[in-house]
N, C-alpha and C positions, 0 to 999 in steps of 0.2 A: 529151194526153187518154187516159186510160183508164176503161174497164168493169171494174168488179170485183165477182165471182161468189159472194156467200154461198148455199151452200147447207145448210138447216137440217134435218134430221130428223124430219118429224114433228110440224108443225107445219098446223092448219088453221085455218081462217079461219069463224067463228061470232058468234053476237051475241054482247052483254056481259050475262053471267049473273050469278049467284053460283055456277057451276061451273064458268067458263072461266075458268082461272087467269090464261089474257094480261089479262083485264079485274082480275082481282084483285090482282097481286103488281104492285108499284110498276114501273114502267118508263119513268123521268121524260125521257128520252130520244124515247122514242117516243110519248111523253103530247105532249109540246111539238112533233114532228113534223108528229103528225097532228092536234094536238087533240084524244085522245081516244085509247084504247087500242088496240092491234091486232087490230079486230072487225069486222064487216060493218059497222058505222052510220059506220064511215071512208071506205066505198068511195070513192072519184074519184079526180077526176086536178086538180090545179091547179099551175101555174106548172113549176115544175119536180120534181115531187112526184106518183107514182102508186099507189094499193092497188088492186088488180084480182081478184075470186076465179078461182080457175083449178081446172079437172074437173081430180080425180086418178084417176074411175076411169074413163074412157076407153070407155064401152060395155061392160065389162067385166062380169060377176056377180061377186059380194065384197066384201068389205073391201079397199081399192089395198096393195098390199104394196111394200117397198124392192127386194127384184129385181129385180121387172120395170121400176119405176117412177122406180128409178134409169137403169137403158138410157134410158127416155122422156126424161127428163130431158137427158141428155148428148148420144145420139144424136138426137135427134128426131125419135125411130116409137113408131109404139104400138105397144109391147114388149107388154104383157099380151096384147090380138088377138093379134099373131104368135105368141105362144106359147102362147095358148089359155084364159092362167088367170094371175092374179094368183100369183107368186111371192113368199115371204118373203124376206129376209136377203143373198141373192146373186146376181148375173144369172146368168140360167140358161146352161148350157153351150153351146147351139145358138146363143144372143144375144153370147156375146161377142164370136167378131169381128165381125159386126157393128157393136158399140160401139166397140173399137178402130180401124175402117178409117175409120165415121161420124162418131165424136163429134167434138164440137163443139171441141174443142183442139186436134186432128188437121186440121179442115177451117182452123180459123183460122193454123193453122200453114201449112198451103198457100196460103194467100192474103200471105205473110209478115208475119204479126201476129210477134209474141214473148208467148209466154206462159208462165204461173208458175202451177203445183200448188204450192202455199203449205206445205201438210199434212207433219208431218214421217213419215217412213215409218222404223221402226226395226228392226234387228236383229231382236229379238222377234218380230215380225209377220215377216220372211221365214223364222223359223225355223219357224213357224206353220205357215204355206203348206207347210214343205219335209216335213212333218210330219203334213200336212193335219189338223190342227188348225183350220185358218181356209181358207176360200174367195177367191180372191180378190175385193177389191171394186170397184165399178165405178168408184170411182175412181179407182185405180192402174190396172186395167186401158186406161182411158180415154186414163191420163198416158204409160203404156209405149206402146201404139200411134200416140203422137205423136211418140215421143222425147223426151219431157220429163225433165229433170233432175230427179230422186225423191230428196226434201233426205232428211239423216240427222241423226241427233245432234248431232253438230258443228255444223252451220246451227242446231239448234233453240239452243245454247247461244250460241251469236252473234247470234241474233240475228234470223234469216235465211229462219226456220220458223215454223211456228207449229204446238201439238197440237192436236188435234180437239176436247177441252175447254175452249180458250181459255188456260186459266193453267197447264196444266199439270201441278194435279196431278192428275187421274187418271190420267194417264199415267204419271204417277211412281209412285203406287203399283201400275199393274198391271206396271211394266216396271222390273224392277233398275237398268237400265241410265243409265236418265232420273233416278232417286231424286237424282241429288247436280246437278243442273240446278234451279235457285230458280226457284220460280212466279213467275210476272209477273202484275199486275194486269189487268183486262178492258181497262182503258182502254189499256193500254200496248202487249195484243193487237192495239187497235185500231188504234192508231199505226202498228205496224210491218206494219200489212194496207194501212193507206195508201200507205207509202214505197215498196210495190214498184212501186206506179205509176209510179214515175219513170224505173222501165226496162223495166215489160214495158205490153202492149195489153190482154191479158186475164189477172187474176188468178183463181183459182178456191181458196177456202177451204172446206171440208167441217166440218159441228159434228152430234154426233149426240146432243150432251144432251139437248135437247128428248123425242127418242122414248125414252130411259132413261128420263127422268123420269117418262111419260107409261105407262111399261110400270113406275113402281114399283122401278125398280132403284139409283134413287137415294134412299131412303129418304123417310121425310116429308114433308122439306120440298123436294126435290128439285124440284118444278116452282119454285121460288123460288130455289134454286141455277141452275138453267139458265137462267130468263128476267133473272134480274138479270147473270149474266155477259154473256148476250145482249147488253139494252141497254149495257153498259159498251164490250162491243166495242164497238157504234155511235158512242158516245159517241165513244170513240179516233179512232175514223175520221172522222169527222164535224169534230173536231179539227185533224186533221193534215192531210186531205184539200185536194189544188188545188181551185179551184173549176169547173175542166174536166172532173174526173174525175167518175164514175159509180158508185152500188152498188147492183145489183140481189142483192135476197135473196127465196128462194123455198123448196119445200120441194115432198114426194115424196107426203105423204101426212099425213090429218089422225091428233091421238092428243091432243097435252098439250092443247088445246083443251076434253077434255072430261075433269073430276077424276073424276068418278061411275062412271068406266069407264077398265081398265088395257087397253083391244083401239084397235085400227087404227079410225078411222070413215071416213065415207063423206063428209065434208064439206070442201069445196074449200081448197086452197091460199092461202096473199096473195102476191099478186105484188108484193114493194114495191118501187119503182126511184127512187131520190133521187140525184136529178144532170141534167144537161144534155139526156141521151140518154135521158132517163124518158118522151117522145113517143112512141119507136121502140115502145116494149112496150104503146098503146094499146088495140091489135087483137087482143091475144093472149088465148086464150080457156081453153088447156087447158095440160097439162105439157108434151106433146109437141110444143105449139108454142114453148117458149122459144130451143130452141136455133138454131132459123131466125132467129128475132128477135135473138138475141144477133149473127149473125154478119151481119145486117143492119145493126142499130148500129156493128159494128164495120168495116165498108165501107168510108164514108168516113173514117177515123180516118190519119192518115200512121202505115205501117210504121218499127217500130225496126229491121228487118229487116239492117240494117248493125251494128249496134253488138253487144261479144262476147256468147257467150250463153254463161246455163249448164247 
């Protein structure tokens, strides 16, 4: 049995318009899920199957930003409160350790779960940091204060990784180093997000197209590039997946939800949980509640905690 962690960028949960692209751009995957596209008129829970909207902004004045609201996410505090203010792009300096001592990969690691940052982390990106060019994000932050093995290249080309884009190539074009690594199909993304089940408790994958496409930085058709690779992953997974296993997918903050506007909005998360353990996340009401929930499901789960790690 495992939980596996999509978390998506920038995604909010809204009726079916004709400006919410989840309602307009095909996603035959998640049509046949829910019956019906990823929008409020899906909410419930039945069998083993949950949509749940969840508060992004937390009490907060704003628009919910990825900062702060990445911390919420992982740690499980309300990062915006303790900091005062909705943050953009990075968790803020006074929040990280926080996130690394709290987050939720750290805590499951102490309960001996085994767990997998999926995301490959390249060269590039630490030149970045070394460079300050890039901040770091609170997902590696998260993975380094557990000790998590932070895959590279090599894992991506084996197999063993996965990009933040799904297939890969955006990675390849903004990173020289990734260019001669052949994209893979969403579905095959999906596959290989399933197999890690077979050896870790909690897998965590990070995708940030959604909020590019939603801020316009993927051109035109960009909401339709991001939510069709979307469903593909699922597809994959959904595919390959035991029928023990678990995926819950969530997100930080609303944006590709609404075409009419390139800004952040104010309208709730979906919490989708498809799998066994999709009960556990009934109760859950906001961001900052996920990660309690997560390592509640993960409780009773038997530790891999014997077998080699990496």
């Amino acid at each position: 049995m495992a939980l596996t962690f999509v978390f998506l960028d920038g995604v909010g949960l809204a009726p079916a318009t004709a400006d919410n692209p989840l309602a307009q751009v095909p996603m035959p995957t998640i049509r046949r899920l829910l019956r019906g596209p990823l929008t409020t008129e899906q909410i419930g829970f039945r069998d083993e199957l949950l949509l749940a909207p969840l508060d992004a902004c937390l009490g907060v004045d704003g628009l919910p930003q990825s900062g702060t609201n990445h911390v919420a996410l992982l740690a499980g505090v309300n990062a915006p409160a303790l900091h005062g203010h909705h943050q953009p792009h990075f968790p803020p300096v006074a929040l990280r350790p926080l996130l690394a001592e709290r987050s939720l990969f750290r805590r499951a690691r102490l309960q001996g779960k085994r767990v997998a940052f999926v995301n490959v982390v390249t060269t590039g990106y630490w030149q970045a940091l070394a460079t300050r060019r890039l901040r770091h994000s609170a997902g590696v932050i998260a993975a380094e204060g557990a000790g998590l093995y932070l895959r590279d290249l090599n894992d991506l080309r084996a197999g063993q990784a996965l990009s933040w884009d799904i297939t890969g190539e955006g990675l390849a074009a903004r990173d020289p180093d990734a260019a001669t690594i052949p994209p893979i199909s969403p579905q095959l993304a999906g596959e290989r997000l399933a197999h890690f089940a077979l050896d870790y408790d909690l897998v965590f994958f990070e995708c940030f197209l959604p909020d590019l496409a939603g801020h316009g930085r993927l051109g035109p058709h960009g909401a339709t590039i991001a939510l069709s690779r979307i469903d593909g992953l699922f597809e994959g997974w959904l595919r390959a997946r035991r029928p023990t296993d678990t995926l819950l997918v969530t997100s930080d903050h609303g944006n590709i939800e609404q075409a009419s506007s390139m800004t952040h909005t104010t309208a709730p998360t979906p919490l989708l949980v498809i799998g066994p353990r999709a009960a556990s996340f009934r109760h859950v009401r906001r961001i900052d509640e996920v990660a309690d929930a997560v390592m509640t499901a993960l409780a009773d789960e038997p530790s891999r905690a014997g077998t080699p790690a990496r």
